[in-house]
C-alpha positions in Angstrom: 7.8 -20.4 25.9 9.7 -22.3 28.7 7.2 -22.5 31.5 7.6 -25.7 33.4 9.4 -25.7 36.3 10.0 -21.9 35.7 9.6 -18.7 38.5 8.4 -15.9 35.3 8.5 -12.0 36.0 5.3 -10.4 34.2 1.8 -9.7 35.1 -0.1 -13.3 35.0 -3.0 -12.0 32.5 -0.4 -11.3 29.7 1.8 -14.1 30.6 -0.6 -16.6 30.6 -1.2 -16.2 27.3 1.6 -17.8 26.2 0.9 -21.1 27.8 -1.6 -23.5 25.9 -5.0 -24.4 26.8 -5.5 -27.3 29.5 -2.0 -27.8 30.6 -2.0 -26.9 33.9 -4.1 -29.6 37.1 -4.1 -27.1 39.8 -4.0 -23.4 40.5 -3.5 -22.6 44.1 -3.1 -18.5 44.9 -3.5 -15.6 47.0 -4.3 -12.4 45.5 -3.6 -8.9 46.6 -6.4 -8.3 48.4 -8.3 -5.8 47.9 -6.6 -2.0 49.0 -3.9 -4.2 50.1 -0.1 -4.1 48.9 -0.1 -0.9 47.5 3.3 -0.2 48.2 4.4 -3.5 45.7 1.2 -4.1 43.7 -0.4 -0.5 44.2 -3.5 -1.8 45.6 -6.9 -2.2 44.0 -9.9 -0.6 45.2 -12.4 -3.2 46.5 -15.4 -1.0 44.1 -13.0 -2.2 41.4 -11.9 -5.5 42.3 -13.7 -7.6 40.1 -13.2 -6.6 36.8 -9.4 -6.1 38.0 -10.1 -10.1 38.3 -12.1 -11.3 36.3 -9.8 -10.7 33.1 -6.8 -13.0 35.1 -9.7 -15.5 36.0 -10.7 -15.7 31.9 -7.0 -17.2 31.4 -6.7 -19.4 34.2 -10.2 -20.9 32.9 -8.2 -21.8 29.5 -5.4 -23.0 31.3 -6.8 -25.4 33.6 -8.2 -28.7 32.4 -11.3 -29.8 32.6 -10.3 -32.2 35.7 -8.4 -29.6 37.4 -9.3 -27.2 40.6 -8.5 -23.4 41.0 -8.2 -22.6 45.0 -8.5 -18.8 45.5 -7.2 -18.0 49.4 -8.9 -14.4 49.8 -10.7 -12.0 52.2 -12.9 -9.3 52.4 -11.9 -6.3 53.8 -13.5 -4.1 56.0 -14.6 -0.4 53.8 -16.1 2.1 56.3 -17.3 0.1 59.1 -18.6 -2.6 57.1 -17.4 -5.9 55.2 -16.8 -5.2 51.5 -19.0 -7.1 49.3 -16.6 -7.5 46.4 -15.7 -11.7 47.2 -18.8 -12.0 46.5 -19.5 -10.5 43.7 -16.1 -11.6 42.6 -17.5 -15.3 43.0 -21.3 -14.5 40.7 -19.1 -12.9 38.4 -17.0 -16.3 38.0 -20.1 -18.5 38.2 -21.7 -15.9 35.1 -18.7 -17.0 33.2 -18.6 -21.0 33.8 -16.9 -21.6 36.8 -18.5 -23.8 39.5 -18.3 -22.8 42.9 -17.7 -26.3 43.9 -16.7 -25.6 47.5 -15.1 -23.3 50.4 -12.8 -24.3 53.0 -11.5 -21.9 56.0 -7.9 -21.8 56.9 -8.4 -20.6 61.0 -5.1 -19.1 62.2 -4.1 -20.5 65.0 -1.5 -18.3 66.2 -2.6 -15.5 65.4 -2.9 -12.3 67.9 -5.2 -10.6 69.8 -7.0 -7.1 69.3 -9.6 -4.8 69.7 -11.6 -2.8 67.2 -14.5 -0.4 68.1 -17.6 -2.4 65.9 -15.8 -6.3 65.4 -13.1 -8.3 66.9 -9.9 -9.6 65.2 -9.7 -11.7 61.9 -8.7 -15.1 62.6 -9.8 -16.8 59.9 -9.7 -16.5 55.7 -11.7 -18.2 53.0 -10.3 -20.8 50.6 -12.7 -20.8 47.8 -12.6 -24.0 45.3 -13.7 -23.5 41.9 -14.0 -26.1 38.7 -14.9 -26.2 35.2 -16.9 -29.5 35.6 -18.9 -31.5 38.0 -16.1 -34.5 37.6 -12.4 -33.5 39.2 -9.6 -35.1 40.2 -9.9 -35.5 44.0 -7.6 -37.5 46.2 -8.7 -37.9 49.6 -7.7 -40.2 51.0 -4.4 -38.1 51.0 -5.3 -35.8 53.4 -6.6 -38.4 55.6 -6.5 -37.7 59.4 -5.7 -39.5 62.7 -9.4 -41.1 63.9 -9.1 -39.2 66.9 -10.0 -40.2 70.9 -13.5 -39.9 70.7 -13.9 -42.9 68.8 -12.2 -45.1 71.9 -15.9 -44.3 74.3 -18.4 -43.8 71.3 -17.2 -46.9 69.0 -16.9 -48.9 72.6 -20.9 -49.6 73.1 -23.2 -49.4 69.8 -26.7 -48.8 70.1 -28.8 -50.2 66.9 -29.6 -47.0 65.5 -25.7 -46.6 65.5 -25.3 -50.0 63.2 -27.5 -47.9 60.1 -28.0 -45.2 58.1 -29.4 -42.4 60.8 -31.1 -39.6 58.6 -30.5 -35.9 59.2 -33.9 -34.6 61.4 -34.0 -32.0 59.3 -34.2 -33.9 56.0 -30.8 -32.0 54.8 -29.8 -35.3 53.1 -27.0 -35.8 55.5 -26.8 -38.9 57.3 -24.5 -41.0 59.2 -23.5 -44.7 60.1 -21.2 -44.5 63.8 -20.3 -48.3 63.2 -18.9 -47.9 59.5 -15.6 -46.3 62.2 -14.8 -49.1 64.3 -11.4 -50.1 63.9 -10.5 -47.2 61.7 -7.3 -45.5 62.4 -7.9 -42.6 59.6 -10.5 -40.6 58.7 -11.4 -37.4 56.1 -10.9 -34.2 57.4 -13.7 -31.6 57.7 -13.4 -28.0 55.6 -11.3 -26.1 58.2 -8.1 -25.9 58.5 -6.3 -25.5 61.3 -2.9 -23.9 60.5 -0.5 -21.5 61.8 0.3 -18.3 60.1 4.0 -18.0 58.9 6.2 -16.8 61.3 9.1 -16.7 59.1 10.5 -13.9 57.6 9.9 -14.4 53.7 10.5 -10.6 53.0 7.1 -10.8 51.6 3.9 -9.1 52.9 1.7 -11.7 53.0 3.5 -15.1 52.9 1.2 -18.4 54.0 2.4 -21.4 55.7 4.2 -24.3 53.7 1.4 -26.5 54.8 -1.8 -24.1 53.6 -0.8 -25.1 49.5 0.5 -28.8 50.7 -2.6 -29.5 52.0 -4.5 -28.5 48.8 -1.8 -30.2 46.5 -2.0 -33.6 47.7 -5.3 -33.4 47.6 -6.2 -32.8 44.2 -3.1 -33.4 42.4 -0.9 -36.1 42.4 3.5 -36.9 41.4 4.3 -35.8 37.5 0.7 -32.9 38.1 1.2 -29.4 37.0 0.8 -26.8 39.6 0.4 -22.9 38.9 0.5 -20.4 41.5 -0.1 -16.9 39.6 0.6 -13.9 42.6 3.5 -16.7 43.8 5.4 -14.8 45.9 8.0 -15.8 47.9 7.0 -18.8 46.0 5.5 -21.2 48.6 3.3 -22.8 46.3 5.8 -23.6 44.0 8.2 -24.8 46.6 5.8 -27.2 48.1 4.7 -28.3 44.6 8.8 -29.5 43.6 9.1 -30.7 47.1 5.9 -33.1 46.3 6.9 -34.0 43.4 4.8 -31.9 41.4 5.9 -29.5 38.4 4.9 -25.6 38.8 4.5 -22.3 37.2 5.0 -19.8 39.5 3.9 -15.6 37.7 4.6 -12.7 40.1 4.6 -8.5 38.9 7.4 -7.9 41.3 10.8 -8.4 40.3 12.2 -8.6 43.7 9.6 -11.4 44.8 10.3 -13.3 41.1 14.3 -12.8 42.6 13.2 -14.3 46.1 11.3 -17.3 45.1 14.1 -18.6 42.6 16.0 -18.0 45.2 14.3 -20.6 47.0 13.8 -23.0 44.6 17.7 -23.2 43.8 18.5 -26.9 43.9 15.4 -28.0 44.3 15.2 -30.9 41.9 11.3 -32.0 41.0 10.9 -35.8 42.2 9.2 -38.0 39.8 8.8 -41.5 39.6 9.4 -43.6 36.8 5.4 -43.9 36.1 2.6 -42.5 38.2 -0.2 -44.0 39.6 -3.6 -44.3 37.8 -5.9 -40.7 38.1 -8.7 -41.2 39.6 -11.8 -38.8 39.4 -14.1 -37.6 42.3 -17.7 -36.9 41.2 -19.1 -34.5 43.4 -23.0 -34.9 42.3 -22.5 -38.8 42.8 -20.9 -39.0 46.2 -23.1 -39.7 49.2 -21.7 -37.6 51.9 -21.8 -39.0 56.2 -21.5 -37.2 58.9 -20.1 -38.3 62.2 -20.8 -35.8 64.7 
């Protein structure tokens, strides 16, 4: 089967089975949320959710390698009054079969609009949920490094001694911090939220996410001549982003309409790669001594 590089119409559990194990680095997807879609995917019922899942999640476990990182962008849903409890199970379920629930980030949507609901108040925020087969991945952050920002000009300006150390967490939570390991730094790492705009767009597609939701997650754990698979793709976002970074993708949607719409959108767009790419380096997440800077 030709898959690289390819937009395939099918259902991603029985397409993926044509693909061999540990080929792909990244898979970065939204799934129809629960209840949600129904007039394109029919719409699963949150009681049912995970074992809808956890089938699809069994393939993408072959699929990715060892090094690799599966981002799941997903929400609960509110069932009667009351948040639906089926992210969570969906998550024990994954960690019953291997997966480690290595992370979560939150993508807060900054443009989005106001409301009012009798018990809660709008949504403005969704869960990116990072999952991996082992404790060593491929990480590259310095990537996704960010601008230092002006509260460094008055804190860095005067140091007190404590600042020139390791200061301890209070609360013994193992998180510490040295303010003078900044000074003179023009970049720093982000934190885990995102702030990003919905798409405003019109991708002809229910649920489309901004270009830079999977950019972000690409450059950081992939990098040029890297495999990235988007299963539910869509208007094919992921995939789009992916070519535009130089990355290869496999992009699997049900709907013949959205498969139609994202090769659409890829049409022309040629996949970048340099002539050799650079070393891979691996981020060990038990090893790495974490600092805060607040």
């Amino acid at each position: 089967m030709d898959y690289l590089d390819q937009i395939i119409h099918g259902d991603c559990e029985e397409v993926l089975t044509q693909l061999p194990d540990n080929c792909v680095d990244l898979i970065f997807t939204s799934p129809p949320y629960a209840d949600q879609r129904k007039n394109t995917y029919g719409g699963i019922h949150p009681d049912d959710y995970v074992d809808w899942f956890m089938p699809k999640a069994r393939q993408f476990y072959r699929v990715l390698k060892s090094t690799g990182t599966f981002v799941l962008n997903i929400k609960e849903r509110v069932v009667k009054g009351e948040r639906h409890t089926y992210v969570i199970e969906l998550i024990l379920a994954m960690r019953r079969e291997g997966w480690l629930w290595t992370e979560e980030f939150m993508w807060h949507k900054k443009n989005s609009y106001p409301g009012k609901w009798p018990n809660r108040f709008r949504d403005n925020w969704e869960r990116l949920i990072q999952f991996n087969k082992k404790r060593k991945f491929n990480m590259y952050q310095e990537s996704v490094m960010v601008p230092v920002g002006d509260w460094a000009k008055t804190r860095l300006a005067n140091l007190s001694d404590t600042d020139q150390i390791r200061d301890e967490s209070n609360v013994g939570s193992g998180f510490g911090k040295n303010v003078s390991n900044w000074v003179g730094r023009d970049l720093v790492y982000p934190n885990n939220v995102l702030h990003l705009a919905t798409e405003c767009a019109n991708r002809n597609h229910s649920a489309a996410f901004p270009t830079d939701l999977p950019r972000w997650f690409i450059k950081l754990f992939t990098e040029v001549g890297d495999t990235v698979l988007d299963p539910f793709v869509g208007s094919g976002t992921t995939a789009l982003v992916a070519a535009e970074l130089g990355r290869h993708y496999i992009g699997i949607d049900l709907m013949a309409d959205y498969v139609d719409l994202s090769r659409e959108r890829l049409a022309g767009i040629q996949i970048a790669l340099p002539i050799a790419a650079e070393p891979t380096a691996e981020y060990d997440v038990c090893e790495a001594q974490e600092e805060r800077t607040e």
